[in-house]
ROZA-268593 format. One line per 2 residues: number of its first residue (from 1); their letters; for each residue z, y, x of C-alpha. Coordinates in Angstrom, 2 decimals. Layout:
ROZA-268593
NUM> A> Z/Y/X  ...
END
This chain:
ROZA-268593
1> XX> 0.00/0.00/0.00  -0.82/3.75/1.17
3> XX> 1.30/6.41/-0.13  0.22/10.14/0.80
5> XX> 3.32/12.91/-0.45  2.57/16.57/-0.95
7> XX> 4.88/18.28/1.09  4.72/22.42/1.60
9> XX> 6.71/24.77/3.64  9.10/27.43/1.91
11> XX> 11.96/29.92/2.51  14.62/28.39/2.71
13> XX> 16.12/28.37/-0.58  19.57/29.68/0.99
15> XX> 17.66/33.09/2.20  17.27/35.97/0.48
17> XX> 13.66/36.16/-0.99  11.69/39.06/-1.06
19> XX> 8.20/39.92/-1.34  5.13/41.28/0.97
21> XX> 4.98/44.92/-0.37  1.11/45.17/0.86
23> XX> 0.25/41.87/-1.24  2.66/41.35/-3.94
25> XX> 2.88/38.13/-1.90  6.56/35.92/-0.75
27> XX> 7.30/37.50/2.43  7.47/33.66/4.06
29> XX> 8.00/35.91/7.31  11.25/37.43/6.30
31> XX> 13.59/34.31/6.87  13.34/30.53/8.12
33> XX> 11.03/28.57/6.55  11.74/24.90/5.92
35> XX> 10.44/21.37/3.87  10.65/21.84/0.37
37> XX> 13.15/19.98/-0.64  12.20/18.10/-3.66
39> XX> 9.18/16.78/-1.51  11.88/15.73/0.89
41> XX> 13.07/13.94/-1.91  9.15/12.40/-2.81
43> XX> 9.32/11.50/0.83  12.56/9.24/0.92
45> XX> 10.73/7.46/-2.33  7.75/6.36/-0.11
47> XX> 9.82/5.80/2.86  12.55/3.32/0.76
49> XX> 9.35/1.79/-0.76  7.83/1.33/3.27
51> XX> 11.63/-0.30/4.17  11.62/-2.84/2.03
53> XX> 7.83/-3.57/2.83  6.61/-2.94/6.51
55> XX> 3.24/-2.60/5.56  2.93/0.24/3.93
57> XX> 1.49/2.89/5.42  3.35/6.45/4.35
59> XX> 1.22/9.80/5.15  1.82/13.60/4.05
61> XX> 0.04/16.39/3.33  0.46/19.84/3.54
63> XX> -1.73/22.88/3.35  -0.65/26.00/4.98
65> XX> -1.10/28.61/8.07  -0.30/26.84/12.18
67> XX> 3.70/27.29/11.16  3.43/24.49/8.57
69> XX> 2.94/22.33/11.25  6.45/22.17/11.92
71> XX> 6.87/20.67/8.27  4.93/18.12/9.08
73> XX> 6.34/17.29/12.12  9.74/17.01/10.03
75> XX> 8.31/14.86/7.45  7.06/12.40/10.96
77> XX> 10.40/12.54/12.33  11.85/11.07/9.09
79> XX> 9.54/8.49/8.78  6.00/9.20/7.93
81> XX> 4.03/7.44/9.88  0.68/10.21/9.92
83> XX> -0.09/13.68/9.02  -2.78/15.70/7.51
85> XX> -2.89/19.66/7.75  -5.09/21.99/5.72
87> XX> -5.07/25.42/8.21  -7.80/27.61/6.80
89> XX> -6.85/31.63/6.76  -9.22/32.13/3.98
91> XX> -6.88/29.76/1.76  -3.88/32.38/1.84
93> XX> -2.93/33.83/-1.01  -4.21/30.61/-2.89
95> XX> -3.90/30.24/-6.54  -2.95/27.10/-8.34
97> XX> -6.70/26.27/-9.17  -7.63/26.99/-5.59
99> XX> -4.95/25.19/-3.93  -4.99/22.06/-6.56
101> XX> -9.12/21.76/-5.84  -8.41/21.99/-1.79
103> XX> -5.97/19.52/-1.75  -7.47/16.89/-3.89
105> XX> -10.61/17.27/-1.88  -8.59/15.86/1.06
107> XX> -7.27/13.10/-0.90  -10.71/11.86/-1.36
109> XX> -10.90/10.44/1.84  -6.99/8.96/2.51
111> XX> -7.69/5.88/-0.13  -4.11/6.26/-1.28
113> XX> -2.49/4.03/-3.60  0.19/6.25/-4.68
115> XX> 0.04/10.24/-4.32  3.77/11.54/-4.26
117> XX> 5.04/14.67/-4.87  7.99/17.13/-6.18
119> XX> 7.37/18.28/-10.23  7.89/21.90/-8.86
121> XX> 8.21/23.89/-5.75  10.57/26.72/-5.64
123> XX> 8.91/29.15/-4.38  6.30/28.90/-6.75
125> XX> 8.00/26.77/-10.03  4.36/26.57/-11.43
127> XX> 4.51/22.83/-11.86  0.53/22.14/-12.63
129> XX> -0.52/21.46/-8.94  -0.04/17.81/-9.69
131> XX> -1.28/17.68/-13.04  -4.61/19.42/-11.81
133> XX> -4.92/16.86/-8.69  -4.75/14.36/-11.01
135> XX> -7.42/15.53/-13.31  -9.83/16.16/-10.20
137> XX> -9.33/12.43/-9.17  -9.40/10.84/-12.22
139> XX> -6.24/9.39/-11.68  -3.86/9.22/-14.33
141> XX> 0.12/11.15/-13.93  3.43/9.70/-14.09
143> XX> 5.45/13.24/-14.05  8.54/14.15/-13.57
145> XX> 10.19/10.72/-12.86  14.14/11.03/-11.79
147> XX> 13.88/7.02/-11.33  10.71/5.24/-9.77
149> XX> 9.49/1.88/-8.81  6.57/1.05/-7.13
151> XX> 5.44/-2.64/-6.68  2.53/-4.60/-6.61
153> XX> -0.44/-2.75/-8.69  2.25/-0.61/-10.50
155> XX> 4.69/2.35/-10.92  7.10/2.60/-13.28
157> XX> 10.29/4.46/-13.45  12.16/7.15/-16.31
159> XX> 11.68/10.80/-17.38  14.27/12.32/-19.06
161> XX> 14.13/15.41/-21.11  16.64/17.15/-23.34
163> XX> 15.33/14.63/-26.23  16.42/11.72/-24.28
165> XX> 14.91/9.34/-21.53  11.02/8.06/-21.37
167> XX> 10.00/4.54/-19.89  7.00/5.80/-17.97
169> XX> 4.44/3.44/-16.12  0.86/2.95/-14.93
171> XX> -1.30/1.19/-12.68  -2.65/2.51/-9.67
173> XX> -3.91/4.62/-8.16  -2.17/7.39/-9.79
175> XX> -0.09/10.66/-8.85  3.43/10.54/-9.49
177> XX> 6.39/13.67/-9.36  9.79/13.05/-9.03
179> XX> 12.52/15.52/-9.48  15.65/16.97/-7.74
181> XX> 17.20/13.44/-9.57  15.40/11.74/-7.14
183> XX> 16.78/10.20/-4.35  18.30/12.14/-1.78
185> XX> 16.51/12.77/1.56  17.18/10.69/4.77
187> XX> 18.17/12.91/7.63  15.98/12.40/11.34
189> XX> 17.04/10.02/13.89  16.97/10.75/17.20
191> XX> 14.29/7.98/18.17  12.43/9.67/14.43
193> XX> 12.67/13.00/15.95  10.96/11.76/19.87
195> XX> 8.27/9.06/17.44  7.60/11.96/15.57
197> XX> 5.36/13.80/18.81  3.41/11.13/18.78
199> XX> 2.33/10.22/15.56  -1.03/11.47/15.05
201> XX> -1.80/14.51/12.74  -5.17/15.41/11.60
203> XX> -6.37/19.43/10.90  -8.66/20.04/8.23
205> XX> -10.35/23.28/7.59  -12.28/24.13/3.91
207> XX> -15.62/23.91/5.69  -15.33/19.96/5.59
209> XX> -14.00/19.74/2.25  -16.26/18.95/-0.76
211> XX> -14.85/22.59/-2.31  -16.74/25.63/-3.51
213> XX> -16.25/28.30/-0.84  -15.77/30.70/-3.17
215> XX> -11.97/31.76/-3.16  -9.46/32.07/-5.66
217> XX> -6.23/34.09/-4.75  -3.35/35.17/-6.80
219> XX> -3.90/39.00/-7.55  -0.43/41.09/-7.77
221> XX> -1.25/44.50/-9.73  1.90/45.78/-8.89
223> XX> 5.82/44.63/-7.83  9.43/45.98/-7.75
225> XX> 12.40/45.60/-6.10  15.32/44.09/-8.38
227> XX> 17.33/46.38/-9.49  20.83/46.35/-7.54
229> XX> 23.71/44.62/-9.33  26.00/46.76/-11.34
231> XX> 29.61/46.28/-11.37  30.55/44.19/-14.97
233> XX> 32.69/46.06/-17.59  36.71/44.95/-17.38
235> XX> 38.51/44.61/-20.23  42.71/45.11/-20.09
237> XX> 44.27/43.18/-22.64  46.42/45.84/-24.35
239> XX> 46.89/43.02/-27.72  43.01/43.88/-27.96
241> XX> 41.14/41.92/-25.43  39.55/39.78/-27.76
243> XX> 38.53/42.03/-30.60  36.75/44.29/-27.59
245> XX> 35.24/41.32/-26.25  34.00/39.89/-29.13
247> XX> 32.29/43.86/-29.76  31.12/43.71/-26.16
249> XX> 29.23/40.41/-26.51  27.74/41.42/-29.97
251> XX> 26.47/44.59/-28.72  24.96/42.45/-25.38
253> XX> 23.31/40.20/-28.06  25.09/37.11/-26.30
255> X> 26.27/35.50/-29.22
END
């Protein structure tokens, strides 16, 4: 079995986020940027899946400027036994369509079983990337899975909304999300982290992808700074505290 996960490189989640007042864009320049964690957490799927069977083979995928290499190189030194890299300037600023059309383009050619990745990113919380690879493949979706199984010709595994919990499953190939339920992420060895510089990684530009050259970036019209926080009102409980805070959330429209 060949498993490829999505992986992508975002501010750390712990950082203050701000944005690129030139572009509208994430200023991915104003703080550390790390693995995404929830395709950490696609990553330790594939990887339990390749303990249990030696066999399979366990590659990611990322698409980003030269700095996303060292995502890559963390996803290697946890496990992964290959890399692929998308580096192509004209692919900043990507939109979902854009970036959903590149990457499935270089999925063509990996003949993977099983495409992993998180349901969401969060620096982006669109969600669709996924959805859209799948529908450029022709592969059917198993989404947002907080359980998953993977054996033989099939993946199953749960989905669970605020209705209750789904029994999802399909055969393969197919693309498959997990969320933050997922399991958690292994942390590197030190024999994962000196493996990891030699495991072979391979740079793809748009020019040898099957896409239309044309690009398609996310336009910002205009952005704004968050407004600064604002102390909260304090009540003193004179034998009136709740009669003022009962008027204080009707007025706030929180009840």
């Amino acid at each position: 079995m060949k498993i490829v996960v999505l992986i992508k490189q975002v501010p750390d989640t712990s950082d203050e986020r701000t944005l690129d007042p030139s572009t509208g864009w994430l200023n991915r320049d104003a703080g550390d940027n790390i693995v995404d964690e929830i395709n950490e957490r696609a990553l330790e799927v594939a990887l339990q899946v390749k303990d249990k069977d030696k066999s399979t083979e366990v590659a990611v995928l990322a698409m980003g400027p030269a700095e996303a290499a060292k995502a890559i190189r963390k996803a290697l030194s946890m496990g992964a036994d290959s890399g692929i890299h998308i580096l192509d300037d004209s692919l900043a600023g990507a939109d979902a369509v854009r970036t959903a059309a590149v990457l499935a383009a270089a999925l063509k050619d990996t003949a993977a079983d099983v495409i992993l990745a998180g349901n969401e990113s969060t620096d982006g919380r669109g969600g669709v990337v996924p959805a859209m690879i799948a529908e450029h493949l022709g592969l059917p979706l198993a989404g947002s899975l907080s359980t998953i199984t993977l054996a033989g010709d099939k993946v199953s595994g749960e989905r669970q909304d605020d209705n209750g919990t789904l029994s999802v499953s399909s055969g393969l190939p197919a693309v498959v999300t997990v969320t933050e339920r997922a399991a958690e992420a292994r942390f590197p060895n030190f024999k994962g982290i000196l493996t990891a510089k030699r495991k072979p990684v391979a740079t793809l530009a748009v020019s040898g992808l099957d896409v239309p050259a044309t690009p398609a970036r996310t336009v910002i019209v205009s952005s704004a700074e968050r407004p600064a926080r604002v102390a909260g009102t304090k009540i003193v409980d004179e034998g009136n505290a709740g009669t003022l805070l009962a008027e204080y959330l009707i007025e706030n429209r929180l009840v």
